[in-house]
C-alpha positions as CSV (number, residue, x, y, z in Angstrom):
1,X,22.3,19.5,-4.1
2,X,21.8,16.0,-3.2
3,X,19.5,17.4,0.0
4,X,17.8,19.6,-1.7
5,X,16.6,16.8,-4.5
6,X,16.4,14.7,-1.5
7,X,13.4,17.0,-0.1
8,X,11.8,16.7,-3.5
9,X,12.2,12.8,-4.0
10,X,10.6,12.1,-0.4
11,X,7.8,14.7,-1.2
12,X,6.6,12.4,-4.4
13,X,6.8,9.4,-2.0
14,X,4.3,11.4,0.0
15,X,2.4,12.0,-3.2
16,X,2.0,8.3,-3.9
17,X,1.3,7.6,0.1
18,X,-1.7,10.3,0.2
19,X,-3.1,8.9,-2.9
20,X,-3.5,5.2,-2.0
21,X,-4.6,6.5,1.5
22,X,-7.4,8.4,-0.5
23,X,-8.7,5.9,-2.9
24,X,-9.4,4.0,0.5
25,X,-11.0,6.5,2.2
26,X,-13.4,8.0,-0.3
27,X,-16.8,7.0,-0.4
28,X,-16.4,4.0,1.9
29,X,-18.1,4.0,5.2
30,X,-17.4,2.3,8.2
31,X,-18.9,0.1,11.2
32,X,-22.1,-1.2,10.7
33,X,-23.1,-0.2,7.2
34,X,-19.5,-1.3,5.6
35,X,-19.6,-2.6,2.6
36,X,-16.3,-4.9,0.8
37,X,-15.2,-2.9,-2.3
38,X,-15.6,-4.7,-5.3
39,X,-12.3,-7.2,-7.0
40,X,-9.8,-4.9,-9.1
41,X,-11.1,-1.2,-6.9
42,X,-9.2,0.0,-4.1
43,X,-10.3,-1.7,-0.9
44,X,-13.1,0.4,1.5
45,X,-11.9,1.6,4.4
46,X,-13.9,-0.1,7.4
47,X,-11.3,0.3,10.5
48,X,-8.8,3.0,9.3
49,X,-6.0,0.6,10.0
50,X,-5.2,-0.4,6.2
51,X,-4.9,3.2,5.1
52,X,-3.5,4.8,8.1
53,X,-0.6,2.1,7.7
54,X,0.8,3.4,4.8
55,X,3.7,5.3,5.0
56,X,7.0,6.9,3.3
57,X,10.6,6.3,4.1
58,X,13.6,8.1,3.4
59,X,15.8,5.4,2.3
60,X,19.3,7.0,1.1
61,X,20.2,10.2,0.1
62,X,18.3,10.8,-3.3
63,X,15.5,7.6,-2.3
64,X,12.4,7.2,-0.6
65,X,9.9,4.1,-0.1
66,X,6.4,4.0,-0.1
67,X,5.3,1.0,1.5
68,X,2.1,-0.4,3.4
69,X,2.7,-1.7,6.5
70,X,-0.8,-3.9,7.3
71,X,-0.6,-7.7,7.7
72,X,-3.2,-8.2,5.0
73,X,-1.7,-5.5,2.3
74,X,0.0,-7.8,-0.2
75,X,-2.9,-10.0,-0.3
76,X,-5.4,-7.1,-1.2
77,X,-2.8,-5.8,-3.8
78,X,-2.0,-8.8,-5.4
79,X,-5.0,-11.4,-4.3
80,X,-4.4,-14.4,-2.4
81,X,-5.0,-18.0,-2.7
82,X,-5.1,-20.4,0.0
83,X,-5.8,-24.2,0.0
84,X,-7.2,-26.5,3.4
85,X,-5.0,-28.9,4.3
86,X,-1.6,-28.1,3.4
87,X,-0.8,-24.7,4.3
88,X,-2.0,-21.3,4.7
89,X,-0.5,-18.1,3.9
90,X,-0.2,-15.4,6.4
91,X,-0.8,-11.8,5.3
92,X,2.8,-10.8,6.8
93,X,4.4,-13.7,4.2
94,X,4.7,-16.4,7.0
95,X,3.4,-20.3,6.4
96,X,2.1,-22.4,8.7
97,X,0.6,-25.6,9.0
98,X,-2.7,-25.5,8.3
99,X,-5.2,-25.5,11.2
100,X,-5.2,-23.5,14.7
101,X,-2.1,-21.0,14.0
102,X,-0.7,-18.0,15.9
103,X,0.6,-16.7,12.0
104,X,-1.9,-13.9,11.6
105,X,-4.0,-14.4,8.7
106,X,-5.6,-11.2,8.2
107,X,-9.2,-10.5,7.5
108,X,-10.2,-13.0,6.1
109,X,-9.9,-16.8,8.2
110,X,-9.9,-20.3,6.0
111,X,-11.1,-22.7,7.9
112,X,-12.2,-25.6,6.0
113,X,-12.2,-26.0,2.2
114,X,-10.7,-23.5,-0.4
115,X,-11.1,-19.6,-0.7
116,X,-9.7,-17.2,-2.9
117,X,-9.3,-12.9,-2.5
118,X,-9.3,-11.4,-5.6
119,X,-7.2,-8.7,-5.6
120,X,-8.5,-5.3,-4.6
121,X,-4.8,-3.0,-5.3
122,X,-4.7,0.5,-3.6
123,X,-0.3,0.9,-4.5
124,X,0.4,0.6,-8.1
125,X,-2.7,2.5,-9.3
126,X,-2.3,5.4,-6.5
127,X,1.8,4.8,-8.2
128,X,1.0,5.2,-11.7
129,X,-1.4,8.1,-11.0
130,X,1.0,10.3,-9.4
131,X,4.0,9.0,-11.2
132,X,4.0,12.3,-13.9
133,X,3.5,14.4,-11.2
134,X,6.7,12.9,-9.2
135,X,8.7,13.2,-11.8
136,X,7.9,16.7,-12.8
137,X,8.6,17.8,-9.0
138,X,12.2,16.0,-8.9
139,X,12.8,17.3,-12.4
140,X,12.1,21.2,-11.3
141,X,14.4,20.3,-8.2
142,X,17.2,19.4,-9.9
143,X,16.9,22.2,-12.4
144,X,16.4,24.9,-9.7
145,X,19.7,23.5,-8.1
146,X,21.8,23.2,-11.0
147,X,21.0,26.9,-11.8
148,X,22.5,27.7,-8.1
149,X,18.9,27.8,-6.6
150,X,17.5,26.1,-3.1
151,X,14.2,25.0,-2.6
């Protein structure tokens, strides 16, 4: 039972992982003509590294993560602000004194004065979009297997 829900919970991950990868991808266009989405809409894809990035885990037995692995993803999710002079914040969630670094600091470089990101989330909307549908396939798992079924 618990492999055959299993199946099903990593399949939703998957859901949720296709999803954000296609609110990146549509309609944006890369190289040359690329244009920044706008704050609170999914970031365009320009390189195909943000979106091919994001992957799912299984995690235990009846668990699976989705999770984005680019250095810059939390601050396109959740914004960023950074301030000169006292420290910077890396996209991978390391600090370092502000000024030449080797932290990476993602796409976007502070040099002097102060800059903000607004956010630009691609997760918790591609989340709460296929969070019904998740939840009905896990729910049909577990009913087909309690009635002696397999998927």
């Amino acid at each position: 039972m618990i492999n055959e829900v299993g199946r099903a919970v990593f399949a939703a991950g998957e859901f949720l992982t296709k999803e954000a990868q296609i609110s990146i991808t549509t309609g944006a266009v890369s190289g040359k003509n690329h244009e920044p989405s706008e704050p609170g809409a999914p970031p365009n894809n320009d390189t195909g590294y943000l979106a091919s990035n994001i992957r799912t885990y299984k995690t235990g037995p009846l668990t699976a993560e989705s999770s984005s692995e680019a250095e810059y993803s939390a601050a396109l999710e959740g914004g960023s602000e950074r301030k000169a002079g006292v420290t910077s914040r890396s996209f991978a969630g390391k600090t370092a004194e502000y000024g030449p670094s080797k932290a990476r600091q993602g796409p976007v470089r502070v040099e002097f004065g102060d800059s903000s990101t607004p956010a630009r989330p691609f997760m918790q909307p591609a989340a709460e979009k296929t969070r019904k549908q998740a939840q009905r396939l896990v729910q049909a798992a577990v009913k087909i297997v309690a009635n002696g079924g397999s998927l």
